[in-house]
C-alpha positions in Angstrom: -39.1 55.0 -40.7 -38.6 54.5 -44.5 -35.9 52.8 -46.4 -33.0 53.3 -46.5 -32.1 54.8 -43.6 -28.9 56.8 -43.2 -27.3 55.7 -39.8 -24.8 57.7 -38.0 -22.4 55.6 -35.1 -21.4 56.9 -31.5 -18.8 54.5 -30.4 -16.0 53.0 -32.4 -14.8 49.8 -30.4 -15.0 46.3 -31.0 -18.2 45.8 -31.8 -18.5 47.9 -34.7 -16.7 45.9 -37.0 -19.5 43.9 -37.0 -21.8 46.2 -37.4 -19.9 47.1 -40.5 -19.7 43.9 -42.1 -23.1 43.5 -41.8 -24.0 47.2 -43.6 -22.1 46.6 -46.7 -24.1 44.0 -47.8 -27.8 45.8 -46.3 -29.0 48.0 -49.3 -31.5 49.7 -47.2 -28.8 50.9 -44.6 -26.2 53.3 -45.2 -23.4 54.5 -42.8 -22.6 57.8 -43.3 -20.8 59.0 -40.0 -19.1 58.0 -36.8 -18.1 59.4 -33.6 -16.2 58.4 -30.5 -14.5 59.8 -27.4 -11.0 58.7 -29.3 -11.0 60.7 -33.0 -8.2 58.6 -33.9 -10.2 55.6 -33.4 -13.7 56.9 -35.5 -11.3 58.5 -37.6 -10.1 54.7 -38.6 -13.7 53.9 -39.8 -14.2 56.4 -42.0 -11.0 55.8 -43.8 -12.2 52.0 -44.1 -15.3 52.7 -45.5 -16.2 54.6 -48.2 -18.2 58.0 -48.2 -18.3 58.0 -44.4 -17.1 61.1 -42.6 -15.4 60.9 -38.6 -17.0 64.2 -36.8 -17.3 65.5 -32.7 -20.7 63.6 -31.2 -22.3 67.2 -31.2 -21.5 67.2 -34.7 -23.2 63.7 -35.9 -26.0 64.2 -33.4 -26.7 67.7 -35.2 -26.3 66.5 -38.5 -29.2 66.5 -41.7 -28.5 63.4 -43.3 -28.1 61.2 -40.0 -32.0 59.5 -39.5 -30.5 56.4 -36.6 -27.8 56.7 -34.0 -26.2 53.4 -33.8 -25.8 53.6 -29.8 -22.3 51.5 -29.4 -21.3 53.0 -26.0 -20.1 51.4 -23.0 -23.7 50.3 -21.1 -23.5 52.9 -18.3 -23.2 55.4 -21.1 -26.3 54.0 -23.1 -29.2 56.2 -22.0 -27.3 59.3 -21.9 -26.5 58.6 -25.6 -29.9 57.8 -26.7 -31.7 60.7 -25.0 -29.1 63.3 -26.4 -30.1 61.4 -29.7 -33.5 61.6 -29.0 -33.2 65.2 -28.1 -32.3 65.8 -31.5 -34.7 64.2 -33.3 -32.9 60.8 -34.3 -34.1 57.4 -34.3 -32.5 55.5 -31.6 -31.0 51.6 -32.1 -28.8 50.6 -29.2 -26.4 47.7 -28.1 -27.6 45.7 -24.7 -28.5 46.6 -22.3 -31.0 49.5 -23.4 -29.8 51.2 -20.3 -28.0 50.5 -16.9 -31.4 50.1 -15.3 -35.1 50.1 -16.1 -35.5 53.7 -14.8 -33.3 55.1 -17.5 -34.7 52.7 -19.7 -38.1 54.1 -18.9 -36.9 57.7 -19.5 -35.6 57.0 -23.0 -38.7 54.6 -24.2 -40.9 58.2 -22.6 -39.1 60.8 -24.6 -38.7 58.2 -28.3 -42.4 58.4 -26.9 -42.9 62.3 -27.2 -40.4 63.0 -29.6 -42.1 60.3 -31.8 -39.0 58.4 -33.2 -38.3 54.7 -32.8 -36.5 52.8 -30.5 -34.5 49.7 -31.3 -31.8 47.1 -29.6 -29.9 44.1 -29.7 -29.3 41.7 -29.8 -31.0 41.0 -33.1 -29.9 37.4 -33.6 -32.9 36.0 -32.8 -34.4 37.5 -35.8 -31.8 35.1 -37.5 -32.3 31.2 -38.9 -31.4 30.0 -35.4 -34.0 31.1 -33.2 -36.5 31.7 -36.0 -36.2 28.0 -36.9 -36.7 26.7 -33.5 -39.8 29.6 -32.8 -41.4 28.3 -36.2 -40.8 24.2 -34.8 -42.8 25.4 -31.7 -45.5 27.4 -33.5 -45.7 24.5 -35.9 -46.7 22.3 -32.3 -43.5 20.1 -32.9 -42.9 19.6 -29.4 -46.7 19.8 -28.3 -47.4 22.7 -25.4 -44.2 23.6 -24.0 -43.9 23.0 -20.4 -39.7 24.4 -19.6 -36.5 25.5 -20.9 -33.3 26.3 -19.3 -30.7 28.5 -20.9 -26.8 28.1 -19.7 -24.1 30.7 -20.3 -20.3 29.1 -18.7 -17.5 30.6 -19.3 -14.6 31.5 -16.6 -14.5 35.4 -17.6 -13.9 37.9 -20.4 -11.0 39.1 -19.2 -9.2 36.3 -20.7 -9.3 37.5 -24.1 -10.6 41.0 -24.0 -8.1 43.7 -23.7 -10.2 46.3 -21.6 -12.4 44.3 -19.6 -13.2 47.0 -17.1 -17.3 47.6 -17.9 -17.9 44.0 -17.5 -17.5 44.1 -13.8 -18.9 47.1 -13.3 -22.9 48.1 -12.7 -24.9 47.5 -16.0 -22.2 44.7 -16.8 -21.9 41.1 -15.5 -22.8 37.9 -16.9 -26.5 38.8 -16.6 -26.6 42.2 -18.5 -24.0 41.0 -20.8 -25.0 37.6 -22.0 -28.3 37.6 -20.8 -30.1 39.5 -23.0 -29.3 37.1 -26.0 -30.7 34.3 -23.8 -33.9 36.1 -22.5 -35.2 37.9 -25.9 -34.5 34.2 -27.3 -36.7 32.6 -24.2 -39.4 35.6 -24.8 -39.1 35.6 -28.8 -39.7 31.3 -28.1 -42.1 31.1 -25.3 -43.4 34.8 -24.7 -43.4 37.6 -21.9 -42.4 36.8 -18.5 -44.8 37.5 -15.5 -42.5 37.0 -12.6 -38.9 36.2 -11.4 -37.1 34.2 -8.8 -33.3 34.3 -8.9 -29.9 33.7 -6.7 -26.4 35.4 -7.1 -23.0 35.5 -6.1 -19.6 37.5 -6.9 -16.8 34.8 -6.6 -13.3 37.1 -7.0 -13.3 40.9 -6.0 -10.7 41.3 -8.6 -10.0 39.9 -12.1 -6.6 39.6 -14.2 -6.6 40.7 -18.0 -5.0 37.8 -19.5 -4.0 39.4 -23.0 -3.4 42.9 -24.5 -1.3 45.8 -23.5 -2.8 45.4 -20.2 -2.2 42.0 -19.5 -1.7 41.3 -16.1 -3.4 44.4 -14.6 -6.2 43.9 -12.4 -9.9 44.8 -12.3 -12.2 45.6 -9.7 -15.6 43.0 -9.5 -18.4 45.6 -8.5 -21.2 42.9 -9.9 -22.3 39.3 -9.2 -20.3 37.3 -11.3 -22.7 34.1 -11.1 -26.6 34.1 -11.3 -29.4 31.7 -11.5 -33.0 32.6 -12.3 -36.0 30.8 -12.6 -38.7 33.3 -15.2 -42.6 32.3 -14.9 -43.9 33.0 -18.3 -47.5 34.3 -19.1 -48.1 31.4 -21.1 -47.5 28.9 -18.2 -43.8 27.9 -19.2 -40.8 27.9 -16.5 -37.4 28.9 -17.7 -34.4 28.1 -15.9 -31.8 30.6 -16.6 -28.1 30.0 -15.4 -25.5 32.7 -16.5 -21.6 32.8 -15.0 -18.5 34.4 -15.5 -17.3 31.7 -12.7 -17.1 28.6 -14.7 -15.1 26.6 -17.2 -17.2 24.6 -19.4 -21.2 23.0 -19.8 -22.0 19.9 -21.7 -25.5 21.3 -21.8 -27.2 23.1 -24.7 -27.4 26.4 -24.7 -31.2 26.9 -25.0 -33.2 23.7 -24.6 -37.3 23.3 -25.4 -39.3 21.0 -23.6 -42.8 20.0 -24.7 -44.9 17.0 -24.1 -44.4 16.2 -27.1 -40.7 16.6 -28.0 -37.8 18.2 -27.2 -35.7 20.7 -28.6 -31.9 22.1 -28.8 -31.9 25.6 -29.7 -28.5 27.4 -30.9 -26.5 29.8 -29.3 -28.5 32.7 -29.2 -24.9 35.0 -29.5 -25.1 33.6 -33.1 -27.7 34.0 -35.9 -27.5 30.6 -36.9 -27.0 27.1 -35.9 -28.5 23.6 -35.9 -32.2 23.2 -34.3 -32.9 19.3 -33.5 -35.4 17.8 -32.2 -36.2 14.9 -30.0 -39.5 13.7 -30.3 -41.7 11.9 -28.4 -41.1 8.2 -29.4 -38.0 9.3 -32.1 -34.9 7.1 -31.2 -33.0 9.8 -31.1 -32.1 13.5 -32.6 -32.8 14.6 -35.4 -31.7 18.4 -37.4 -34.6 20.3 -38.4 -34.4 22.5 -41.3 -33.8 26.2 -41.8 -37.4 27.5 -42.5 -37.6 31.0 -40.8 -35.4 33.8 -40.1 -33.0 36.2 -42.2 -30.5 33.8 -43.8 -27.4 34.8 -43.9 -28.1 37.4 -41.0 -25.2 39.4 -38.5 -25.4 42.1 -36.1 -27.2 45.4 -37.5 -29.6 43.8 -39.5 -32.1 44.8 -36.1 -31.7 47.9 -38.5 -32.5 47.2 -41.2 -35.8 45.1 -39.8 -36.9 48.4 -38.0 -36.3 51.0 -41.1 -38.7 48.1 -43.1 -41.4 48.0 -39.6 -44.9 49.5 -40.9 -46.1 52.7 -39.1 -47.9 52.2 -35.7 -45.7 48.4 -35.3 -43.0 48.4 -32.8 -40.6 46.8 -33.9 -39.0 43.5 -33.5 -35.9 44.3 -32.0 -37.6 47.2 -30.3 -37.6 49.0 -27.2 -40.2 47.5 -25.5 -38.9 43.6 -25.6 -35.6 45.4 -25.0 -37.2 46.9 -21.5 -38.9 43.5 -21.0 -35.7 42.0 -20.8 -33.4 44.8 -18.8 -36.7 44.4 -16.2 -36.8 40.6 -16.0 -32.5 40.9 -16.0 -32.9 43.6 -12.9 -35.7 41.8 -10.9 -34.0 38.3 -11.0 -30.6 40.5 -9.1 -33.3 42.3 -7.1 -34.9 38.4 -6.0 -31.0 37.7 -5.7 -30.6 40.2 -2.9 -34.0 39.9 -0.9 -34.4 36.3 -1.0 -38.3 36.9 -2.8 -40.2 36.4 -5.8 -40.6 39.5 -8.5 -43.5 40.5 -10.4 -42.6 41.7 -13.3 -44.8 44.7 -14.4 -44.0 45.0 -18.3 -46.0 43.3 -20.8 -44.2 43.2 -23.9 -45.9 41.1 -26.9 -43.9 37.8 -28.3 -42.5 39.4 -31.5 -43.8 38.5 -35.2 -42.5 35.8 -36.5 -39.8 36.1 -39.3 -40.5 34.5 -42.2 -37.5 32.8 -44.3 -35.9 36.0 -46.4 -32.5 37.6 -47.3 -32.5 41.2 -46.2 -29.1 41.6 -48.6 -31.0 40.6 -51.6 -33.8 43.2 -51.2 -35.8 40.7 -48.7 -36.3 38.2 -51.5 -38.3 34.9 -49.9 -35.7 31.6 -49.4 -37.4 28.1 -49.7 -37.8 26.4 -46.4 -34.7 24.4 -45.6 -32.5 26.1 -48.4 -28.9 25.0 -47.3 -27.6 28.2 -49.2 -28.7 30.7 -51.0 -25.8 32.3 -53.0 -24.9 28.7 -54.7 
């Protein structure tokens, strides 16, 4: 794509602030428009950030110096988006899910295809210290030949803190297309490409309460299975155990766990860019912290960006839309296993993304020693 890129955002909510953050300290992204349904809302971007102008969708999707379309729509809305973006010649880099399902996924991977622009989508933390870390402790044969993992996502519901919880509870929400797309491109990104599915479900509540906001106490409809478990065969002979629920309180367990016959590992939450990696090895007495020694330190949502504007020609890249379709198939065929009771082949075949070495994309992707505790000392 070329650097920098000149990015242009559909969809002002709450996730955009992070997004922001993350651009003023990126050199080789710049924000230069925003759009949403609400112009009061894009409106309050542009006057918080310098040099960027509010304008109709039309208008930003037309406009010269607009190369990406940050895609920050609701997920029902996300391949309609894309494909008007595509349609007009942008890049494309999404939030999860790339699309509601696989077929509109497939539709906007075919015309990025044809139009020949680049497809990207979050989550990007595993290109942070966290996950990079733990990849680089597998790769390294810390924990021998990995044999399982299990991933766990508890928590009793967004609608406790969020103030329009509608879209979780509705088709291309739940706690799998929410959540799970942190914990499968981690499991991928850590033990490579799924080849088939099992999984169970179930929908607790047909109605939820907001629980702060000015709609607090208004209901929701549940349209979704609010609890699911899958078990994901991967191609290189790993089992992953995948547990994801909007119907619980709390877990003691990590939230991504390694196991090798040579060690263990805890892997950090992979809704965060950092975190402790430790490691249990075979004989140890007990845990120990590994250091940081891959990933973009210092890393927050958008930097996905900033990795695919810096992708050679021909690459796909990391946070690109084939893993993103990987997941969104593996995340549909473990529901689809829910509902028939069978085992799902899963028919993508997505590569195990490069590694990230240790670097800080907001100091022009200068190296950082292996197990640097900080970097701006």
């Amino acid at each position: 794509m070329g650097k920098p890129v000149r990015v242009g955002i559909i969809g002002c909510g709450k996730i955009a602030g992070q997004y922001l953050e993350s651009f003023r300290r990126l050199d080789d992204v710049i924000l230069v428009a925003v759009a949403d349904l609400n112009p009061a809302r894009a409106q309050a971007v542009a006057d918080a950030y310098q040099g960027v102008q509010a304008m109709p969708v039309e208008a930003l999707l037309d406009a010269d110096d607009v190369d990406l379309v940050l895609n920050l729509t609701v997920p029902a809305a996300h391949a309609g988006v894309a494909l008007r973006a595509i349609a007009a010649g942008k890049h494309v880099y999404g939030e999860k899910p790339l699309a509601a399902t696989i077929a509109e996924a497939r539709e906007v991977l075919d015309a990025a295809r044809a139009a020949g622009v680049l497809v990207g989508c979050a989550p990007d933390t595993v290109l942070g210290t966290g996950i990079q870390t733990a990849r680089k402790a597998i790769d390294d044969g810390l924990i021998g030949a990995p044999v399982a993992a299990t991933a766990v996502m508890l928590t009793p519901g967004h609608e406790r803190w969020h103030p329009d919880p509608d879209f979780y509870y509705q088709p291309g929400g739940g706690p799998l297309l929410d959540m799970g797309p942190y914990y499968i491109s981690a499991l991928v990104t850590l033990l490579g490409p799924v080849s088939s599915v099992i999984g169970a479900a179930s929908a607790g509540r047909s109605e939820r309460t907001i629980g702060s906001g000015p709609r607090e106490g208004q209901t929701v409809p549940v349209d979704i299975d609010t609890h699911v478990t899958g078990i994901l065969a991967h191609t290189s002979g790993a089992i992953s155990t995948l547990v994801m629920s909007f119907d619980a309180v709390q877990s003691t367990s990590a939230n991504i766990e390694v196991h090798g016959q040579l060690g263990s590992l805890a892997v950090p939450d992979p809704n965060h860019f950092d975190g402790d990696v430790r490691l249990f090895a075979l004989g140890a007495d007990d845990w120990v912290t590994l250091p940081v020694s891959a990933g973009y330190f210092g890393s927050g949502r958008g930097y996905g960006i900033a990795d695919l504007a810096a992708t050679p020609p021909g690459e796909e890249p990391r946070a690109g839309g084939a893993l993103a379709y990987h997941v969104l198939e593996i995340m549909e065929s473990v529901l689809d296993s829910a509902h028939t009771g069978q085992a799902v082949a899963i028919r993508s075949a997505a590569e195990r993304p490069p590694a990230v070495a240790l670097a800080d994309l907001a100091n022009s992707g200068q190296a950082v020693p292996s197990g640097s505790a900080s970097i701006r000392e």
